[in-house]
ChimeraX commands (.cxc) that place a marker at each C-alpha (Angstrom):
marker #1 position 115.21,46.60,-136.22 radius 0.5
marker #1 position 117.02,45.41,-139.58 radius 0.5
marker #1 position 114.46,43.66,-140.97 radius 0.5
marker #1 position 111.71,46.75,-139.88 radius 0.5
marker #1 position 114.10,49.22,-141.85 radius 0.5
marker #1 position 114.50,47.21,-144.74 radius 0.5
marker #1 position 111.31,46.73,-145.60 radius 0.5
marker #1 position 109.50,49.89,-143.93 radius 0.5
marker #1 position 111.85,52.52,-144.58 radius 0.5
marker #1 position 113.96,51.23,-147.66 radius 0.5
marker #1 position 111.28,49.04,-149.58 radius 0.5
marker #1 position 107.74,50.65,-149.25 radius 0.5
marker #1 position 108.69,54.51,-148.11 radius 0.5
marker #1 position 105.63,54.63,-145.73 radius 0.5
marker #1 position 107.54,56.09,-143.29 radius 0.5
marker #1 position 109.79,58.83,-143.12 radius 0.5
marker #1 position 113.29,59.38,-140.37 radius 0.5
marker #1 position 113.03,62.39,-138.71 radius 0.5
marker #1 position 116.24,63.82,-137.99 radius 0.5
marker #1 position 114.70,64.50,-134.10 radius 0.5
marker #1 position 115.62,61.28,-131.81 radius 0.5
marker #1 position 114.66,60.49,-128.32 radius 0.5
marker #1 position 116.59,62.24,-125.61 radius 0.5
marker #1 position 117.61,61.32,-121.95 radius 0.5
marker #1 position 118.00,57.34,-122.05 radius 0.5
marker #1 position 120.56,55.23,-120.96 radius 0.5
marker #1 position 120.29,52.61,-124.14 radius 0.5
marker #1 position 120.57,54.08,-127.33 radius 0.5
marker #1 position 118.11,56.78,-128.28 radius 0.5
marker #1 position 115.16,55.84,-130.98 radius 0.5
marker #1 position 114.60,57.64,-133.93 radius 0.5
marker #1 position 111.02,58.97,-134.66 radius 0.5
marker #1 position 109.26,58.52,-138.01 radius 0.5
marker #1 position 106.15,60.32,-139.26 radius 0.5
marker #1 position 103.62,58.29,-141.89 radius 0.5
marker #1 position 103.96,59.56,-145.47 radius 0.5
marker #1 position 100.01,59.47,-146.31 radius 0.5
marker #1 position 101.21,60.39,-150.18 radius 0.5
marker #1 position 103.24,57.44,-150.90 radius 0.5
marker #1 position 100.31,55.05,-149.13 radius 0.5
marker #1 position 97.38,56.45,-150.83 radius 0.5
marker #1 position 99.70,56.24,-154.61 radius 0.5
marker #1 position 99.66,52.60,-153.61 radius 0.5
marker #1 position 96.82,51.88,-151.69 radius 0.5
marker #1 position 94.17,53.97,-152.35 radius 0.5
marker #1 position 92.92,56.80,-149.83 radius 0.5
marker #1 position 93.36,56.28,-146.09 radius 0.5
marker #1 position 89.72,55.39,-144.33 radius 0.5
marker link #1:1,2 radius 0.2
marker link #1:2,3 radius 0.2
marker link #1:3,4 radius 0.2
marker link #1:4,5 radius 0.2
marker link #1:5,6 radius 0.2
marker link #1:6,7 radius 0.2
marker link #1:7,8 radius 0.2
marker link #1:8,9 radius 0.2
marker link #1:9,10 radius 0.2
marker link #1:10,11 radius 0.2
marker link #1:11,12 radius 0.2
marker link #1:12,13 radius 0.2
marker link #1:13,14 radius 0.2
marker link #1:14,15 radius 0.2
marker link #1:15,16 radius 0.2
marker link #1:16,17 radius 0.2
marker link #1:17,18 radius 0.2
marker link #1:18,19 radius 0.2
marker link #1:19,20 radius 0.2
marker link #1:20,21 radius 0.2
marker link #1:21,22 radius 0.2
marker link #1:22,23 radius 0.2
marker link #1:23,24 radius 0.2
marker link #1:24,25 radius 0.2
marker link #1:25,26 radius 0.2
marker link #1:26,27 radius 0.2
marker link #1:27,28 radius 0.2
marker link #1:28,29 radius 0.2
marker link #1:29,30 radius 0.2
marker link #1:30,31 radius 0.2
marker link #1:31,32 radius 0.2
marker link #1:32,33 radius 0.2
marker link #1:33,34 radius 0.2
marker link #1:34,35 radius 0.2
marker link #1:35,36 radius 0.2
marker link #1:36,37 radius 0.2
marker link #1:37,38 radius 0.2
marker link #1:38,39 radius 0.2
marker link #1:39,40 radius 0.2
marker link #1:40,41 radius 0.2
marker link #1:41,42 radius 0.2
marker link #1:42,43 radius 0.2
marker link #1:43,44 radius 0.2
marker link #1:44,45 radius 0.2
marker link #1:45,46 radius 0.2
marker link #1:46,47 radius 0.2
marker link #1:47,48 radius 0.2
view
């Protein structure tokens, strides 16, 4: 998960933490992301 973060969420910015995690598990809960199309297509062109 370290090594996802750092270069998904800190490096790039394709992806954005939602403040909304999963509920009702017994390890701990995963956070959900959502795909910033904005900062992708800045960088990469548009999104086929």
């Amino acid at each position: 998960m370290h090594n996802f973060y750092k270069k998904i969420i800190e490096g790039e910015k394709y992806l954005i933490a939602l403040e909304e995690k999963k509920r009702n598990v017994t390890h701990r809960a995963a956070r959900y992301f959502r795909f910033d199309r904005k900062a992708y297509t800045k960088k990469h062109g548009a999104v086929k």
